[in-house]
C-alpha positions in Angstrom: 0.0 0.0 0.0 1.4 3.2 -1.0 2.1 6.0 1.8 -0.3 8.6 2.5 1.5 11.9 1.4 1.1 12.8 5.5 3.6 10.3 6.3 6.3 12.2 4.2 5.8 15.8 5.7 7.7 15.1 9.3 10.8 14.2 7.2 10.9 17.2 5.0 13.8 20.0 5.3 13.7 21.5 1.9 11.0 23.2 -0.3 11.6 23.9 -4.1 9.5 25.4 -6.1 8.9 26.1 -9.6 7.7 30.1 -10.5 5.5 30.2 -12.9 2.5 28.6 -12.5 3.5 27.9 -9.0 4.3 31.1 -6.7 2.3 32.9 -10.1 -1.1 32.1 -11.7 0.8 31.2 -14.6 -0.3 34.3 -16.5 1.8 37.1 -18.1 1.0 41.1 -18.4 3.0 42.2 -21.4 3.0 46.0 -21.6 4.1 48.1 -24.7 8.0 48.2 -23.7 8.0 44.8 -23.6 7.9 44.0 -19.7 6.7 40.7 -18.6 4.9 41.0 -15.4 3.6 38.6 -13.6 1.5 38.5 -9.9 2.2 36.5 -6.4 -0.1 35.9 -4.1 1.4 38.0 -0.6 0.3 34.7 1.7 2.8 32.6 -0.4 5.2 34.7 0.3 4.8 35.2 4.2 4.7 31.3 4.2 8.1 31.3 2.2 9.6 34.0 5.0 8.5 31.9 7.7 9.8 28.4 6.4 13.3 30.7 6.0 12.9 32.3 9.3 12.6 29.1 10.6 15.8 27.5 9.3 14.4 25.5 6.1 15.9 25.7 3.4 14.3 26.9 0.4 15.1 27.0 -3.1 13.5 28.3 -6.4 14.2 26.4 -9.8 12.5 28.2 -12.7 12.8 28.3 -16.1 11.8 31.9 -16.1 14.6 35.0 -16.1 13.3 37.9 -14.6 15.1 40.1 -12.4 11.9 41.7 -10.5 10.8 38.3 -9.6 14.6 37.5 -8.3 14.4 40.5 -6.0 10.9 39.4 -4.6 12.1 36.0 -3.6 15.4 37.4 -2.0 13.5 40.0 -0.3 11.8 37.4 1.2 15.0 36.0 2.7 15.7 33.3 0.0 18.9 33.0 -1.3 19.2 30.0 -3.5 17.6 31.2 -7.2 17.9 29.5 -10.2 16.8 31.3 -12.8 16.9 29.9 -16.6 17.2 26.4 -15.6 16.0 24.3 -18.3 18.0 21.3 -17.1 15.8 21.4 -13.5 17.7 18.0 -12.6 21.4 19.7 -12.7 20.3 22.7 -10.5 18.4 19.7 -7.8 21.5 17.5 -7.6 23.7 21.1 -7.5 21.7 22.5 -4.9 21.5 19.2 -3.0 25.4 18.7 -3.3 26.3 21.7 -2.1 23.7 21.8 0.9 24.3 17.8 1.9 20.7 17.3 1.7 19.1 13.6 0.8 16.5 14.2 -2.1 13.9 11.7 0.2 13.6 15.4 2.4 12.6 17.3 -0.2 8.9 18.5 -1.1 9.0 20.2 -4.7 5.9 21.9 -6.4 5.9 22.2 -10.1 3.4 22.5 -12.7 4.6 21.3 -15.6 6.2 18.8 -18.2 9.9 21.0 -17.6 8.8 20.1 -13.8 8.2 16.3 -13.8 11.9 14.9 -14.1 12.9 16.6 -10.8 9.7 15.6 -10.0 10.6 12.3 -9.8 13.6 12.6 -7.7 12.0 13.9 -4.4 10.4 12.5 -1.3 7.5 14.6 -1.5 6.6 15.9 -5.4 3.5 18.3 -5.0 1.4 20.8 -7.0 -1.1 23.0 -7.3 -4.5 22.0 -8.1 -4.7 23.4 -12.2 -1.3 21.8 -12.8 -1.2 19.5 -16.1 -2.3 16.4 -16.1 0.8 14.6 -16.4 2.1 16.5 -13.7 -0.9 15.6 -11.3 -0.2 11.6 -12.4 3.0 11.7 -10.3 2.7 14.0 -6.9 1.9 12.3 -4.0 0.0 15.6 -3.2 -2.1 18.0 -5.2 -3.4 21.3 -3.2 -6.5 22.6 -3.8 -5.1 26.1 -4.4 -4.5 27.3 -7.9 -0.7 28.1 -8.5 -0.5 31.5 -7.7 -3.6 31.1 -5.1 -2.0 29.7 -2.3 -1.1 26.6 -3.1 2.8 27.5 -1.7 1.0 28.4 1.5 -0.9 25.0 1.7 2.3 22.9 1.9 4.4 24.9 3.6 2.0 25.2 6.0 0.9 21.4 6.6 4.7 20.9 7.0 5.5 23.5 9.7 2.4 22.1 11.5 2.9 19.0 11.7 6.3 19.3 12.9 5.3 21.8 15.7 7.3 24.5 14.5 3.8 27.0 12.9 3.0 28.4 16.0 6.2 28.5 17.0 6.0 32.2 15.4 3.2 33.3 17.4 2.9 34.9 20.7 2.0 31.8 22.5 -1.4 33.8 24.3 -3.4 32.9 20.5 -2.8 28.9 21.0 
């Protein structure tokens, strides 16, 4: 019988995630000069403070090369950005070389097809509920957010709970 996807959370250390599609809707404003803009949902990114603040490690793998989105994630503490990776696999085993961390504590959300190789290298594969089908076939976990809606939130979240460590931020009078 195959594991619930509960099982794997106490074990995890590490979140990567994809961008597009991901910590965005998957959508793209192009204005008149050319600018690609895209939109994050701000409760993704407080989750993604608090998993730093609380000595994860987080990483972003993205196909994607924008600079503003760059300097959103390291505003929010995270220091390990891969941007143009279309080789995902080469930046996971990089990342986990360099950090000494077994792929089994890993939870990675992607999206998409560039997504499903490094996909099938982690403990936990995850993603948001309007990934692709293919996509979908192989996590052990699909949130019921919309990339770009929360869906970062959800598993971060379930993770720092069931290791104890989510309240851990609060004032201990609201528990």
């Amino acid at each position: 019988m195959e594991k619930s996807y509960k099982e794997y959370l106490p074990q995890i250390t590490t979140f990567i995630f994809d961008v597009d599609g991901v910590l965005t809707d998957g959508t793209v404003t192009i204005f008149p000069d050319g600018e690609l803009v895209r939109k994050m949902n701000i409760k993704d990114g407080y989750a993604l403070k608090t998993a730093v603040d609380m000595g994860y490690n987080v990483c972003i793998i993205t196909g994607g090369t924008n600079p503003a989105v760059k300097s959103r994630l390291q505003g929010l503490g995270i220091t390990d950005i891969y941007l143009g990776a279309h080789n995902k696999v080469e930046q996971l085993d990089e990342y986990l070389d360099v950090y000494n961390i077994k792929a089994e504590n890993v939870l990675y959300m992607g999206d998409d097809i560039p997504d499903y190789p490094v996909m099938k290298l982690v403990g936990l594969p995850t993603c948001p509920k309007d990934a692709a089908p293919e996509i979908q076939h192989i996590a052990k976990y699909i949130s019921q957010k919309k990339g770009g809606n929360g869906c970062v939130r959800d598993v971060i979240e379930q993770v720092l709970k069931v290791q104890d460590k989510w309240k851990d931020q609060f004032d201990a009078k609201y528990f």
